[in-house]
MARLO-471543 format. One record per atom (N, C-alpha, C, O): x, y, z; residue in one letter. Coordinates in steps of 0.001 Angstrom, whole numbers, plus 500000, padded with zeros to 6 digits. Example, Ala and Ser with C-alpha at 12.3 -4.5 7.8 and 13.67 -1.06 7.14 Angstrom:
BEGIN
<node X="513190" Y="494310" Z="507800" code="a"/>
<node X="512300" Y="495500" Z="507800" code="a"/>
<node X="513200" Y="496700" Z="507800" code="a"/>
<node X="514236" Y="496681" Z="508465" code="a"/>
<node X="512850" Y="497750" Z="507080" code="s"/>
<node X="513670" Y="498940" Z="507140" code="s"/>
<node X="512900" Y="500030" Z="507870" code="s"/>
<node X="513409" Y="501138" Z="508039" code="s"/>
END
This chain:
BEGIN
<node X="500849" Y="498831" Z="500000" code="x"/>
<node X="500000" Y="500000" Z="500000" code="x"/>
<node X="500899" Y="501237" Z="500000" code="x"/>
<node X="501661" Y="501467" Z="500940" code="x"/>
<node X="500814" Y="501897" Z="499107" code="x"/>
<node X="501181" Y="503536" Z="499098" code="x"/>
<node X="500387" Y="504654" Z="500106" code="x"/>
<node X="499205" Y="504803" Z="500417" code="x"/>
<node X="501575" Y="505323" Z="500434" code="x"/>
<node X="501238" Y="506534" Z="501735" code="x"/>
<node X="501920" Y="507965" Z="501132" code="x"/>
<node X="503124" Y="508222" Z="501104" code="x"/>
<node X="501058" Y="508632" Z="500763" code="x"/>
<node X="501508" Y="510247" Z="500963" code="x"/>
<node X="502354" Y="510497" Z="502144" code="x"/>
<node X="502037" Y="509978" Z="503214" code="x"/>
<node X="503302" Y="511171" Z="502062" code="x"/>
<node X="504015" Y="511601" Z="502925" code="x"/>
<node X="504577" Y="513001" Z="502422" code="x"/>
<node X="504623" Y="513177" Z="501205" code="x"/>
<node X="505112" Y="514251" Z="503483" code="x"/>
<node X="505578" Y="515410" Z="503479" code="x"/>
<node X="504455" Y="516084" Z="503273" code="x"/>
<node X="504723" Y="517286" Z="503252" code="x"/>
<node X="502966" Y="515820" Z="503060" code="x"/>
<node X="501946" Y="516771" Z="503208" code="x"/>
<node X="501468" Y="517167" Z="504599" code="x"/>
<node X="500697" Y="516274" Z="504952" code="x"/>
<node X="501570" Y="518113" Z="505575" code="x"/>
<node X="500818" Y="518396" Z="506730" code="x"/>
<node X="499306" Y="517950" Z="506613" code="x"/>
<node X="498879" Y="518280" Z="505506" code="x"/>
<node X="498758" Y="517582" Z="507055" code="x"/>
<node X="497579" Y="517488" Z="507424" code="x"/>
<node X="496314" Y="518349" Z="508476" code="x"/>
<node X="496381" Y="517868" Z="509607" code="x"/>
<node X="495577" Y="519098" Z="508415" code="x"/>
<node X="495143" Y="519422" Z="509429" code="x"/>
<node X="493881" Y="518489" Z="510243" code="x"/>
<node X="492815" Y="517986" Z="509885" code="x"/>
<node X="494581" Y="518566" Z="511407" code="x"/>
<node X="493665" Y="517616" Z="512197" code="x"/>
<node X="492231" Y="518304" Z="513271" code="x"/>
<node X="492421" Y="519519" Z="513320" code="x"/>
<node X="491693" Y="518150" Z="513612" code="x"/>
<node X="490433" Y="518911" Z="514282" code="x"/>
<node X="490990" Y="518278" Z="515759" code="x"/>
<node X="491502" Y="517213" Z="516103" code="x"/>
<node X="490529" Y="519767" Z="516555" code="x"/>
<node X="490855" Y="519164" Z="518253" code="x"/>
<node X="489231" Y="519735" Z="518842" code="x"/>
<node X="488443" Y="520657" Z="518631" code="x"/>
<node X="489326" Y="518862" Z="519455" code="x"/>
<node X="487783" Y="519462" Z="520101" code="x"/>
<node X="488012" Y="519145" Z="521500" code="x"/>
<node X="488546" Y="518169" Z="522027" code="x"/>
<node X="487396" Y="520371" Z="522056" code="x"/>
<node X="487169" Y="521326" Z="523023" code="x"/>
<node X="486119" Y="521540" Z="523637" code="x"/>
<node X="485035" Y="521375" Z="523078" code="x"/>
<node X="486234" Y="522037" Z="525176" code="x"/>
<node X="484625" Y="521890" Z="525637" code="x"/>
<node X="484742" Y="523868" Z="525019" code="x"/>
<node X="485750" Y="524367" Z="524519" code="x"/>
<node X="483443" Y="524580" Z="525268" code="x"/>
<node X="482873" Y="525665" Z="525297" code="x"/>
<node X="483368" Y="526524" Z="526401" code="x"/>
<node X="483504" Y="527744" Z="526312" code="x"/>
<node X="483643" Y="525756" Z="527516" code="x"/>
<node X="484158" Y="526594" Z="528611" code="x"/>
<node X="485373" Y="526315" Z="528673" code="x"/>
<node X="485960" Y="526908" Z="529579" code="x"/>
<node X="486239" Y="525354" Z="527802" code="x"/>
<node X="487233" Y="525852" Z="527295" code="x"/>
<node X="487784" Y="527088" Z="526859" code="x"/>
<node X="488734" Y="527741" Z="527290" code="x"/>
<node X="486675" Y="527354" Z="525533" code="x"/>
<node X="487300" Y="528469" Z="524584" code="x"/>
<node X="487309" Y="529729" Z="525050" code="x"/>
<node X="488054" Y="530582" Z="524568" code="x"/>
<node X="486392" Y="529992" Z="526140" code="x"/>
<node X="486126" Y="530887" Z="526774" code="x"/>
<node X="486828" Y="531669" Z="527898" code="x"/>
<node X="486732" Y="531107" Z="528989" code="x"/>
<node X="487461" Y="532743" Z="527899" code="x"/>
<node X="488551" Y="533053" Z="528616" code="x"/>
<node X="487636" Y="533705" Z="530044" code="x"/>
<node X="486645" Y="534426" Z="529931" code="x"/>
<node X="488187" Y="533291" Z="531250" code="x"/>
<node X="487924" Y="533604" Z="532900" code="x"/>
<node X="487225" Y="535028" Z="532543" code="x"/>
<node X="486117" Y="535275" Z="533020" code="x"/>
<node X="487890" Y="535971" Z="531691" code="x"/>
<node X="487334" Y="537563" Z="532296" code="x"/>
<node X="486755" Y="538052" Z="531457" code="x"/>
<node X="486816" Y="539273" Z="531316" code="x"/>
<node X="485832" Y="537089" Z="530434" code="x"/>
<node X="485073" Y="537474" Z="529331" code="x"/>
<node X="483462" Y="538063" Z="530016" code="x"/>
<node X="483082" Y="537574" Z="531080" code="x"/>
<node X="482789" Y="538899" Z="529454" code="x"/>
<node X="481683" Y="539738" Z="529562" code="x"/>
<node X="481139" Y="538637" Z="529523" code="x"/>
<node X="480426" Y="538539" Z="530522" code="x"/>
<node X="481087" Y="537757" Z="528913" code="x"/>
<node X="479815" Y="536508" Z="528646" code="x"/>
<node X="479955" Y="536175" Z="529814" code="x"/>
<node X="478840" Y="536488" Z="530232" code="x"/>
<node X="480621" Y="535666" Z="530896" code="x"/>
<node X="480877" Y="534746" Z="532102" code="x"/>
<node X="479834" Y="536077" Z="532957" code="x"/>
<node X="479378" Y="535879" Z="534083" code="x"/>
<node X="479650" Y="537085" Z="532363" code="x"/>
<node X="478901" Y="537763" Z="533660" code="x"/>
<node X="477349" Y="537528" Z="533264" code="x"/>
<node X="476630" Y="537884" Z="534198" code="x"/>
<node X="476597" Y="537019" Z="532125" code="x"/>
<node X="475555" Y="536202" Z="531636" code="x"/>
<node X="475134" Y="534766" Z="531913" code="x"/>
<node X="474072" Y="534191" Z="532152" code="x"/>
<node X="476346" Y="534445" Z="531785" code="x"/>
<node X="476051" Y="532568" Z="532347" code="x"/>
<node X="476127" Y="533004" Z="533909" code="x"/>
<node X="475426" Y="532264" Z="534600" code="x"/>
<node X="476637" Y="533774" Z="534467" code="x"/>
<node X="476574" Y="533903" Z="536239" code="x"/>
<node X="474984" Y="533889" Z="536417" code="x"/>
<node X="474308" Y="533011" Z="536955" code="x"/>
<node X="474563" Y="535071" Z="535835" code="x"/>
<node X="473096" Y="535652" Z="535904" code="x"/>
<node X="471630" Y="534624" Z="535652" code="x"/>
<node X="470482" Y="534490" Z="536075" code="x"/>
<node X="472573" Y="534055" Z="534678" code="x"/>
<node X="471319" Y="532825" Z="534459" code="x"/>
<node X="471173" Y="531874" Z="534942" code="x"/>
<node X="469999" Y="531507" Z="534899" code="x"/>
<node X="472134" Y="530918" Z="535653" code="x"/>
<node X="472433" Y="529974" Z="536243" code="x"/>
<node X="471432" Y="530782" Z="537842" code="x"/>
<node X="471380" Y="530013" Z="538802" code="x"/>
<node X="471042" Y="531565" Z="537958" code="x"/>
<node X="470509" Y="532112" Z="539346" code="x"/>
<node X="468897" Y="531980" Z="539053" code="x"/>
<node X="468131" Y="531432" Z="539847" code="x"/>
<node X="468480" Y="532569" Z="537780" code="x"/>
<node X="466962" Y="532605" Z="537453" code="x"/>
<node X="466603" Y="531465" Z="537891" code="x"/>
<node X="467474" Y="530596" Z="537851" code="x"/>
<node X="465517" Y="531159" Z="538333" code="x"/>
<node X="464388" Y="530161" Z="538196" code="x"/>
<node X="463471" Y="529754" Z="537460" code="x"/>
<node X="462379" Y="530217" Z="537789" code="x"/>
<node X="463451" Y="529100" Z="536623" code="x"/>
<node X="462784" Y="529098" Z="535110" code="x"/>
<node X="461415" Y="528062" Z="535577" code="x"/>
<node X="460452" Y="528115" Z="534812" code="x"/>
<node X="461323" Y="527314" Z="536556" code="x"/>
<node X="459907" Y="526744" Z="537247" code="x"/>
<node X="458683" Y="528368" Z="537354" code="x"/>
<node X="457632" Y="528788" Z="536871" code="x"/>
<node X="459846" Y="528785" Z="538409" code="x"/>
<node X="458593" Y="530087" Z="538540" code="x"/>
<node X="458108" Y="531135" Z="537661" code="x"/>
<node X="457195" Y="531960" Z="537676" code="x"/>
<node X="459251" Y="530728" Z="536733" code="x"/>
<node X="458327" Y="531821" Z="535239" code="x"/>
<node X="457634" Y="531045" Z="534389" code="x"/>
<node X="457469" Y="531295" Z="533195" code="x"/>
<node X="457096" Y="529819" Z="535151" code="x"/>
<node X="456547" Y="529197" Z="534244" code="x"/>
<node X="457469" Y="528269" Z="532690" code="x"/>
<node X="456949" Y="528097" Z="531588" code="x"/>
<node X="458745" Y="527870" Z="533060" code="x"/>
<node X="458995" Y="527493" Z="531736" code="x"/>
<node X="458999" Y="526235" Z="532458" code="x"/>
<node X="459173" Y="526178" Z="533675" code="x"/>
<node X="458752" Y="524929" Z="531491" code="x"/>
<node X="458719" Y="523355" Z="531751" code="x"/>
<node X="459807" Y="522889" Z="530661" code="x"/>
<node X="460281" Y="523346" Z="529621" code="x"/>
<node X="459966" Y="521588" Z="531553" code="x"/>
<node X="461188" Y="521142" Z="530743" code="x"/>
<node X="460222" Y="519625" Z="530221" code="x"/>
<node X="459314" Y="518956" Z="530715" code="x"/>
<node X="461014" Y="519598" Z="528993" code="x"/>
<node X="460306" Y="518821" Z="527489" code="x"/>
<node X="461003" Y="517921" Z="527015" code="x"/>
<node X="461910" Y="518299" Z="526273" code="x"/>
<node X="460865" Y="516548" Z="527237" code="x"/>
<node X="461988" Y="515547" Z="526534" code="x"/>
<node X="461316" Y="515086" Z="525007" code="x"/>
<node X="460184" Y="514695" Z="524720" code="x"/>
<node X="462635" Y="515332" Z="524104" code="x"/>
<node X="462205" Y="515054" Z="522840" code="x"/>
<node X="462596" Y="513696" Z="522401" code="x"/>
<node X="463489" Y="513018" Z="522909" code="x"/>
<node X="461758" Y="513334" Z="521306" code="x"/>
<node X="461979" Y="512160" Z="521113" code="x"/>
<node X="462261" Y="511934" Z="520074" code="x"/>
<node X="462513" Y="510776" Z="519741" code="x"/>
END
């Protein structure tokens, strides 16, 4: 069997989300805020899809 060789390849790395996300980003002061709401008492229900 023949192999290419001397071509780089790019490979994919995967990552969580709170990975990519740096400690002192404006967004981290949104996920703080929401993680506090109560989404029972505003009436939202949770829905398993099928």
């Amino acid at each position: 069997m023949q192999h290419i060789t001397g071509i780089p390849r790019n490979q994919m790395v995967f990552s969580s989300l709170e990975d990519t996300i740096l400690p002192d980003n404006p967004v981290r002061f949104v996920d703080a805020f929401v993680e506090r709401i109560d989404f029972i008492k505003l009436d939202f229900s949770v829905q398993t899809l099928k």
